[in-house]
N, C-alpha and C positions, 0 to 999 in steps of 0.2 A: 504494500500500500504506500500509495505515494504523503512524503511530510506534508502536516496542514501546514497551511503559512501562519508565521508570527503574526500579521495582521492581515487580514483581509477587508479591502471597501469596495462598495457594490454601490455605482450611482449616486455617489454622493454629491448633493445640493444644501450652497448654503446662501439663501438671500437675508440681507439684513433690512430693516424694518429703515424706511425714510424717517427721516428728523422731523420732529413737530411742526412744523412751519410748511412741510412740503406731502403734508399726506397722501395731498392726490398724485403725488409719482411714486412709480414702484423703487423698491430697496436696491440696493447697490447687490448686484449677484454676487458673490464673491466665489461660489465654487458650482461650475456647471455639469455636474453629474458626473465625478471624478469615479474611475474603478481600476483597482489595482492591488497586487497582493505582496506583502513584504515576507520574501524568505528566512526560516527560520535558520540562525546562526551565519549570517555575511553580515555583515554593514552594506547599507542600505542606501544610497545619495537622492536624498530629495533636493531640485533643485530649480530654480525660477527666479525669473527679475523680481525687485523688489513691488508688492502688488500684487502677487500671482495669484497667492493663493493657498504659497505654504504655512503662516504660519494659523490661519484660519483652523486649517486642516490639522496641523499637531492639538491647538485648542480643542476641538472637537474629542480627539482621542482622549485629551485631557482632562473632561468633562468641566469645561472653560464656557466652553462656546455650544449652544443647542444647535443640531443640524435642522435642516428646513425640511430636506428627506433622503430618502435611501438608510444606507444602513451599514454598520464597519461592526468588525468583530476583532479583540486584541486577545491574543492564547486562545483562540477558541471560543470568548465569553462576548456574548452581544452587550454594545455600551447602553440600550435601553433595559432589556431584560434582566441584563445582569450586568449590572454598574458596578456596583463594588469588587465582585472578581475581576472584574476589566481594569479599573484602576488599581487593584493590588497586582496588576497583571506588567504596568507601566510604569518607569520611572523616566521625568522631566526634566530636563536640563534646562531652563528658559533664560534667551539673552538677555536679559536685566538680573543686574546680581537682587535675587528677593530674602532676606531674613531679617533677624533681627539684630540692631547693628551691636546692641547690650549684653545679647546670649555670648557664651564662650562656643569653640567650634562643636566642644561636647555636648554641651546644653541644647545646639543646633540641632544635632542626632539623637540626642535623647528625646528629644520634642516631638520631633520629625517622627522616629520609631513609634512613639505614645498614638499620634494622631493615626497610624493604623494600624492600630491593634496590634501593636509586636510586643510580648511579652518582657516584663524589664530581665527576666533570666535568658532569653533568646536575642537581644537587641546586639548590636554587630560594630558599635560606637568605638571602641576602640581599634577592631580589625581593619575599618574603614578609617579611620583619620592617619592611620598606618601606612594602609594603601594607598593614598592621597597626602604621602609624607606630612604630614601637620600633626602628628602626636605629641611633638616638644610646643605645639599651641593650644592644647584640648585647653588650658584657663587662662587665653587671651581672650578680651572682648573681638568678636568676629570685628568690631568697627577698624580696629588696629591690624587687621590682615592686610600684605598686599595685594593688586588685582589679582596676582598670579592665586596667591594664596584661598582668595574670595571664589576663582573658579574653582579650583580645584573642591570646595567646600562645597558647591554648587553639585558635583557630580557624588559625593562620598553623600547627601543629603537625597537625593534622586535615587540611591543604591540601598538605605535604610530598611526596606520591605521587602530586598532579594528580588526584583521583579526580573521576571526574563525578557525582558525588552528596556531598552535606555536610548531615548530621542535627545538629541543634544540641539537644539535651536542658536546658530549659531554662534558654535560655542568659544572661535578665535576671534571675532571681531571686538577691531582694536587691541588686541594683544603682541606683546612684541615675541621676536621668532624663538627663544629660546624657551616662553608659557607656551608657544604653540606646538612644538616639539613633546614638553612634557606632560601637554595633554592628552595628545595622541599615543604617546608611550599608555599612558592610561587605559585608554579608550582600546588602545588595539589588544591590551592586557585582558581586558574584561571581553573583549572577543574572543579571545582563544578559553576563558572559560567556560564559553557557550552564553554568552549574553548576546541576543540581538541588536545590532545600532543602528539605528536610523539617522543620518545626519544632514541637516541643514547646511550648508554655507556657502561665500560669495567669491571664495579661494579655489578655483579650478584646481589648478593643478593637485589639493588636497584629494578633492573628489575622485579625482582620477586614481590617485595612489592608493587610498583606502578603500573605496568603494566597490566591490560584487559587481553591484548591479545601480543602477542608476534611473529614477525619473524625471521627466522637468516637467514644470506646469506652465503656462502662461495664460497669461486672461482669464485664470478659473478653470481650465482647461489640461485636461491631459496630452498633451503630444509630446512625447518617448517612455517608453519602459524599457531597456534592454541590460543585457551585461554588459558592463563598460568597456568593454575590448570591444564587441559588437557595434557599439554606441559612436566609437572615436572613428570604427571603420567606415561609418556614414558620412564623414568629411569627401566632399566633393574638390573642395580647392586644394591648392600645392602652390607652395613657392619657392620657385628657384632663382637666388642670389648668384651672378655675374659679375666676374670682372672684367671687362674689355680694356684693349689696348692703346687706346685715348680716350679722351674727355668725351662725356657724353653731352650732346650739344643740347637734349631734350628728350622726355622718355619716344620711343618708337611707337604707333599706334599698329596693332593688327587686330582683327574680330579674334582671332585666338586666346588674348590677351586681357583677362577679365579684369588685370591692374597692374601699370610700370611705373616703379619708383625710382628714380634716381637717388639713390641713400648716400654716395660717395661720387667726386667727380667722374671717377672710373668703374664705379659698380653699381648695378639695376637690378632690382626688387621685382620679378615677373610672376603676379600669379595667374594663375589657368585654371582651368577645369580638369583634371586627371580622367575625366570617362568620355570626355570628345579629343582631349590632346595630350601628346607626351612630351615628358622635357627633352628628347631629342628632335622633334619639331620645335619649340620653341625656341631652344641654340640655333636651328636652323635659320629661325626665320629672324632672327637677331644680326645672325651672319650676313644677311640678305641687305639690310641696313647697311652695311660697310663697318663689322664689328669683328675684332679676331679673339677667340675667345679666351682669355689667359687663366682663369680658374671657375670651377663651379662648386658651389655648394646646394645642399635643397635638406627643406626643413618638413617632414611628417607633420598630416593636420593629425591636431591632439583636442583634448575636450572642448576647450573656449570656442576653437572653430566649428565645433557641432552645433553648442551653444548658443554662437552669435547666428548661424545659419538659421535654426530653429528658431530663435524668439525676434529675429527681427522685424520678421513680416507682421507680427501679431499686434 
């Protein structure tokens, strides 16, 4: 029998209710019948411009947000039928750091533990502030943490109930590289335990590295679900970088040539279509120009170009 998925969404809609002042127009759609299922044990890249649509959709799972209709199940547990195993099902990572800034980090997970029902002899407050190196702060006031330190409290707080699922809402933005590193140490740690991740964020190249499998949303809208090797493989353009033999007086026009950049007096930025033209037509027809060609390089489309293909038109 094949694995159920971590979460399953069937058609999910969410319109929001117009402002007082504007009754008579309908609500802002925010999610137009999204459906898709998140595999159990990968990391998961939910992804879209800002507006899309995702963080609507985590709120929902979060039981944040009431959906308008359709229907999502997290572990198996439906979020209207069975709400509370669905939430003891999820842990939330949300980009705004939220607690309290008085509590100590232990105070934080102790709290956090109480609020669902985790027994004080079963509660994980130390294994966790462990895991998320801040044991030598369990009786600092959280206010006194660095950012670094405030995420990291973020995810060891989202972990309190053992949920086999952990959505992190992006969780590097504005962080410098060295938080962003040791959160994914984190994150990819708790993956190889068998905890599911579902991840937001606006850092491609993360998505790429981490990510199984990957969605984007745009407009409210579903367009891609695949495995991200699959996903990258969707890039249509290529760019091959040129050095010719003199200065180049202006980029060359050809219909071949979907963009020529002049980047350097003596080298051109040519990208193409890879499924009507190859880059040995395009040195050709460069050659044709009165150009000798003295080096080539060409750079693989990677996620952003999927990306920027996909949500452009939208």
């Amino acid at each position: 029998m094949a694995t159920p998925p971590a979460i399953r969404i069937d058609n999910l809609v969410k319109r929001y209710a117009p402002p007082p002042k504007a009754r008579a127009q309908e609500g802002k759609l925010a999610l137009k019948g999204i459906s898709l299922e998140v595999p159990q044990g990968g990391i998961f890249g939910l992804l879209g411009p800002n507006g899309a649509g995702k963080s609507t959709l985590i709120n929902i799972l979060a039981g944040l947000v009431m959906k308008t209709s359709g229907s999502a199940e997290i572990w198996g547990f439906d979020i209207d039928a069975q709400p509370r195993n669905a939430k003891r099902s999820i842990g939330i990572v949300p980009q705004e750091i939220v607690f309290d800034p008085f509590f100590t980090p232990f105070e934080v997970l102790e709290n956090q533990g109480g609020f669902y029902g985790v027994r004080k002899g079963q509660r994980r407050s130390e294994e966790l502030l462990k895991a998320v190196h801040l044991w030598d702060k369990r009786d600092a006031y959280a206010r006194t943490l660095s950012g670094g330190m405030k995420r990291r409290l973020l995810v060891a707080k989202a972990m309190v109930h053992s949920p086999p699922i952990l959505v992190l809402d992006e969780p590097t933005a504005g962080v410098d590289v060295e938080l962003r590193r040791q959160l994914w140490e984190l994150v990819t740690g708790l993956n190889r335990e068998g905890v599911t991740v579902v991840l937001t964020t606006h850092y491609l190249e993360e998505a790429e590295q981490l990510c199984d499998r990957i969605a984007i949303i745009n407009h409210g809208e579903l367009i891609a679900d695949k495995p991200t090797r699959e996903l990258v493989g969707m890039a249509r353009e290529k760019i091959v970088s040129v050095a010719v033999d003199k200065d180049i007086a202006g980029p060359p026009m050809e219909p071949a040539f979907l963009k020529a950049d002049v980047v350097e007096p003596r080298r051109i930025d040519i990208t193409y279509d890879r499924d009507a033209t190859s880059a040995g037509q395009v040195l050709a027809l460069l050659q044709q120009h009165g150009y000798a060609i003295e080096d080539v390089t060409t750079r693989e489309a990677d996620l952003e170009d999927v990306f920027v293909q996909l949500t452009a038109g939208g």
